[in-house]
N, C-alpha and C positions, 0 to 999 in steps of 0.2 A: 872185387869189392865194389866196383863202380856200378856195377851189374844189379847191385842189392840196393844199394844206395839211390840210383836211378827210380827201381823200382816200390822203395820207402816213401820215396817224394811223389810218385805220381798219384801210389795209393792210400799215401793218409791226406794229399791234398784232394782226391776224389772225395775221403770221408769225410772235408770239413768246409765245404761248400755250403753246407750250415751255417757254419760258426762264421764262416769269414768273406762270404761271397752269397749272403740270401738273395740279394735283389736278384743277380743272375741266376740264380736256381731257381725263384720265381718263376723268371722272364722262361725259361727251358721247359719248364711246366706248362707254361699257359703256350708257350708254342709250339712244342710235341704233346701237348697232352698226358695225363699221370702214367699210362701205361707205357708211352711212349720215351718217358725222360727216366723208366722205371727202368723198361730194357737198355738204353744205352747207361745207364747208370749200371748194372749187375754187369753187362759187357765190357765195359769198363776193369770195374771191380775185378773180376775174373782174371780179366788181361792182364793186369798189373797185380795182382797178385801172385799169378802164376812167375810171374818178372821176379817179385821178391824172393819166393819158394827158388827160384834158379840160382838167383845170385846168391841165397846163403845156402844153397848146396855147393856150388863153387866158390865160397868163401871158407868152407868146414876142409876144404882139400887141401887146403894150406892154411891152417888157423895161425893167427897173431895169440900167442895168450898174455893177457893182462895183468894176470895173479896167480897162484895157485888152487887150483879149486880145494874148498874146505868140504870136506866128507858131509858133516851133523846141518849145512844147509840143505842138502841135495833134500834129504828125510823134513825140513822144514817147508820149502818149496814143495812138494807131494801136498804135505796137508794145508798148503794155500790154494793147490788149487783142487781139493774137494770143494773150497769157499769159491772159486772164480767155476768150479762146475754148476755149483746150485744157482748163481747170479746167472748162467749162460740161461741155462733152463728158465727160470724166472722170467730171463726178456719174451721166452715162447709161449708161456701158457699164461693167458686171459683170468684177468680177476684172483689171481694171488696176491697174498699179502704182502710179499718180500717186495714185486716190483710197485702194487701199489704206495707201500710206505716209504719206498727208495727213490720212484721214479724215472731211475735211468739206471738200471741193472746190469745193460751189456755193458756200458762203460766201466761198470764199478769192478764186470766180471773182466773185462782188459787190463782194467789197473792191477788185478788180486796176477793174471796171469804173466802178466810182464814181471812184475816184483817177484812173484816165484823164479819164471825163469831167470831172472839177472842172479837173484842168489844163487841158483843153482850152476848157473856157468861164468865161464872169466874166458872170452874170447874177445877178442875185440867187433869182430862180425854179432855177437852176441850183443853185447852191448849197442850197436848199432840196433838192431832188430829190436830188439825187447825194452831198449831204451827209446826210441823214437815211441812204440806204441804206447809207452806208459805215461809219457808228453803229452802224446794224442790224444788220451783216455782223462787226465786230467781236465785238460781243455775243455774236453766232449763234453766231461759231466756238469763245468762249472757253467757251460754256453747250457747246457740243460735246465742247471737250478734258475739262471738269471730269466730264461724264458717263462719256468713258468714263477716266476717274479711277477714276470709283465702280464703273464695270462695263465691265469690259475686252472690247473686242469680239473674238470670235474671230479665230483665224488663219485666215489663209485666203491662198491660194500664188495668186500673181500668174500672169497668161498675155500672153507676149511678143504676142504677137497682138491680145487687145483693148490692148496698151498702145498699138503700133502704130496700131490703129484710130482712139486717142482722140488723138495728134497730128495722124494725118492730117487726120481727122477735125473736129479744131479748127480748123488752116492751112483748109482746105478753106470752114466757115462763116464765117473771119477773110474771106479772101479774098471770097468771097459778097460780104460786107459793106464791103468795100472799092470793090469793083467795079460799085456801083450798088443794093446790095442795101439798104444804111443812108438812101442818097438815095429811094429806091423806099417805105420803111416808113417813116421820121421828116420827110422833105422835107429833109434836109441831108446834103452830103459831109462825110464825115467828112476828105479832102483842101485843104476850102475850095473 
């Protein structure tokens, strides 16, 4: 469990170097340069998440459980995260309406995924995991709105086309992941 935990801290303190450390990510910036502060940032990332990925597979080999899992969540979690699929997609495709009107999509698509996953399991490694991101995602999005408080992000006119892309396109990895794709990359149906 310290393995996961270890791993939680490094890698949502890498993500919020934003929220809670600008001057220094400035400072990183202007002294590595964007490309530069970009790769040791995803090197980073990488690293430490792969840390997290270890520790809560050796966390599942001996799970703590917290409750009894309830069956009718599992099937409510599934269709949260069709909604935390089309917010993922949303953050990738330019000039859709979903991330123009929301303005911070990945975050909101962490919240919809943690919340699924917490309903759907009762480990205590679980809750660690899915509970830390949903913290994280909270924070992320509220450092988001208060930013652009401060500095308004341009207008910019939506196109019926990538919004279309970014539904389809969500239904489409939803489905993926439904249909063997979630059992394929984690070793679990998300169906039971």
């Amino acid at each position: 469990m310290s393995i996961l935990v270890l791993g939680l801290v490094l890698f949502l303190a890498g993500h919020s170097l934003r929220m809670f450390a600008p001057h220094w990510r400035e400072q990183r910036i202007a002294q590595w340069g964007v490309k530069g502060y970009k790769a040791a940032y995803t090197v980073f990332a990488l690293a430490t998440l792969s840390l997290v990925g270890w520790g809560y597979g050796q966390a599942r080999l001996d799970p703590i459980a917290l409750w009894a899992p309830v069956r009718g969540l599992q099937h409510l979690a599934v269709l949260l995260m069709l909604l935390a699929m089309v917010l993922l997609v949303a953050s990738l495709v330019p000039r859709n309406a979903l991330a123009l009107k929301l303005r911070h999509p990945t975050a909101l698509s962490v919240k919809v995924w943690a919340l699924a996953h917490l309903l759907a399991n009762h480990t205590l490694a679980d809750v660690l995991l899915f509970g830390s991101f949903l913290v994280w995602a909270v924070l992320a999005f509220r450092a988001g709105r208060q930013r652009d408080r401060l500095n308004p992000p341009a207008l910019v006119a939506s196109s019926k086309a990538a919004t279309v892309a970014v539904v389809v396109g969500g239904v489409l990895v939803w489905a993926v992941l439904i249909m063997g794709g979630h059992r394929a990359l984690f070793g679990v149906s998300p169906l039971g």
